[in-house]
N, C-alpha and C positions, 0 to 999 in steps of 0.2 A: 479841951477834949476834942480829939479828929469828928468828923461828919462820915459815915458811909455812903459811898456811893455803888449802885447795883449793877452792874454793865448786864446788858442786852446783845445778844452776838447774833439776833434773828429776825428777820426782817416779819416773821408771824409774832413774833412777842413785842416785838418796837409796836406793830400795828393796834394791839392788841390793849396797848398801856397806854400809849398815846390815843384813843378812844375814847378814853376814860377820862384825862387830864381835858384842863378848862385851854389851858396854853402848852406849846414843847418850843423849845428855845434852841436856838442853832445859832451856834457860836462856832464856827469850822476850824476844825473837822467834828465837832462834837457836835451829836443831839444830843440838850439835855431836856428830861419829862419830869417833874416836880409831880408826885401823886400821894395823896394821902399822908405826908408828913416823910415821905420818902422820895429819895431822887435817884432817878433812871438813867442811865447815860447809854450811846453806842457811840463809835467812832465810825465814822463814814469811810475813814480809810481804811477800814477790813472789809467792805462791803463793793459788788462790784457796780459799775455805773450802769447797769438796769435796775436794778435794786433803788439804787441813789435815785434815780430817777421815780421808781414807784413811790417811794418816802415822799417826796417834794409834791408830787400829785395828787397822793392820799392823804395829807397833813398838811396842806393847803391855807386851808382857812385856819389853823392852828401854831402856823412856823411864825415864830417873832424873830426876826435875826438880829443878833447883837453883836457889835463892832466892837466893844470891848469894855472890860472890867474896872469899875473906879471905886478905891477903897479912900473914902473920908468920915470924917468924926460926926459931921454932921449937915444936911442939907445946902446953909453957907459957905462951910467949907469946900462943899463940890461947887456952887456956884462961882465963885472962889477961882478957884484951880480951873475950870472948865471955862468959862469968859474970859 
Protein backbone atom coordinates (compact mmCIF):
# COMPACT_ATOMS: atom_id res chain seq x y z
CA UNK A 1 0.00 0.00 0.00
CA UNK A 2 1.44 3.59 -1.39
CA UNK A 3 2.37 6.35 1.44
CA UNK A 4 0.63 10.02 0.87
CA UNK A 5 2.56 12.69 0.59
CA UNK A 6 1.10 16.33 1.06
CA UNK A 7 2.98 19.00 -1.18
CA UNK A 8 3.26 22.47 0.32
CA UNK A 9 3.55 25.15 -2.66
CA UNK A 10 4.02 28.17 0.15
CA UNK A 11 6.56 29.46 1.74
CA UNK A 12 3.68 30.72 4.88
CA UNK A 13 2.43 27.07 5.05
CA UNK A 14 6.10 25.35 4.78
CA UNK A 15 6.72 27.93 7.69
CA UNK A 16 3.84 27.21 9.45
CA UNK A 17 4.34 22.96 9.57
CA UNK A 18 7.81 23.04 9.85
CA UNK A 19 7.13 25.07 13.42
CA UNK A 20 5.57 22.44 14.49
CA UNK A 21 7.79 19.23 13.47
CA UNK A 22 10.75 18.28 16.02
CA UNK A 23 12.98 17.85 12.53
CA UNK A 24 12.49 18.83 8.33
CA UNK A 25 14.86 16.98 6.21
CA UNK A 26 16.31 18.26 2.97
CA UNK A 27 17.22 16.12 0.65
CA UNK A 28 17.50 18.58 -2.61
CA UNK A 29 15.51 19.67 -4.18
CA UNK A 30 13.09 18.33 -1.52
CA UNK A 31 11.93 19.54 2.02
CA UNK A 32 10.56 16.94 3.46
CA UNK A 33 8.56 17.77 7.20
CA UNK A 34 7.27 14.36 8.93
CA UNK A 35 4.25 15.75 11.31
CA UNK A 36 1.92 13.90 13.17
CA UNK A 37 2.05 10.59 11.27
CA UNK A 38 1.82 12.62 8.00
CA UNK A 39 4.64 13.88 5.56
CA UNK A 40 4.97 17.38 4.04
CA UNK A 41 7.01 17.91 1.16
CA UNK A 42 7.77 21.20 -1.09
CA UNK A 43 10.23 21.16 -3.85
CA UNK A 44 12.71 24.03 -3.68
CA UNK A 45 12.68 24.25 -7.45
CA UNK A 46 9.32 26.01 -7.59
CA UNK A 47 10.30 28.31 -5.26
CA UNK A 48 12.46 31.49 -6.01
CA UNK A 49 16.01 31.85 -4.28
CA UNK A 50 14.78 34.54 -1.70
CA UNK A 51 12.36 32.29 -0.60
CA UNK A 52 15.07 29.39 -0.56
CA UNK A 53 16.97 31.55 1.20
CA UNK A 54 14.28 32.52 4.03
CA UNK A 55 13.57 28.63 4.30
CA UNK A 56 17.34 27.94 5.19
CA UNK A 57 17.28 30.91 7.86
CA UNK A 58 14.03 30.20 9.45
CA UNK A 59 14.60 26.36 9.74
CA UNK A 60 17.88 26.47 10.80
CA UNK A 61 18.19 24.72 13.80
CA UNK A 62 15.72 22.19 12.27
CA UNK A 63 17.30 21.19 8.38
CA UNK A 64 19.09 17.69 8.77
CA UNK A 65 20.42 17.35 5.18
CA UNK A 66 20.58 14.00 3.78
CA UNK A 67 23.00 12.74 1.12
CA UNK A 68 20.96 9.88 0.35
CA UNK A 69 18.52 7.02 0.69
CA UNK A 70 19.75 3.20 1.82
CA UNK A 71 17.12 0.50 1.62
CA UNK A 72 18.50 -2.65 3.68
CA UNK A 73 16.89 -5.57 5.50
CA UNK A 74 18.42 -4.84 8.45
CA UNK A 75 21.02 -2.73 10.50
CA UNK A 76 24.06 -5.35 9.34
CA UNK A 77 23.08 -5.41 6.25
CA UNK A 78 23.68 -1.50 5.95
CA UNK A 79 26.67 -1.88 7.76
CA UNK A 80 27.38 -4.25 5.20
CA UNK A 81 27.06 -2.44 2.09
CA UNK A 82 28.18 0.93 3.50
CA UNK A 83 31.83 -0.17 4.97
Amino acid sequence: MGKEFLEITSLDALIKVAEEAKVVIRMDPIIIIPLYGLTFFLDLRKMNEGEVKEIFIKLRDKIVLVNRIVMEDSLSDLIKKVV
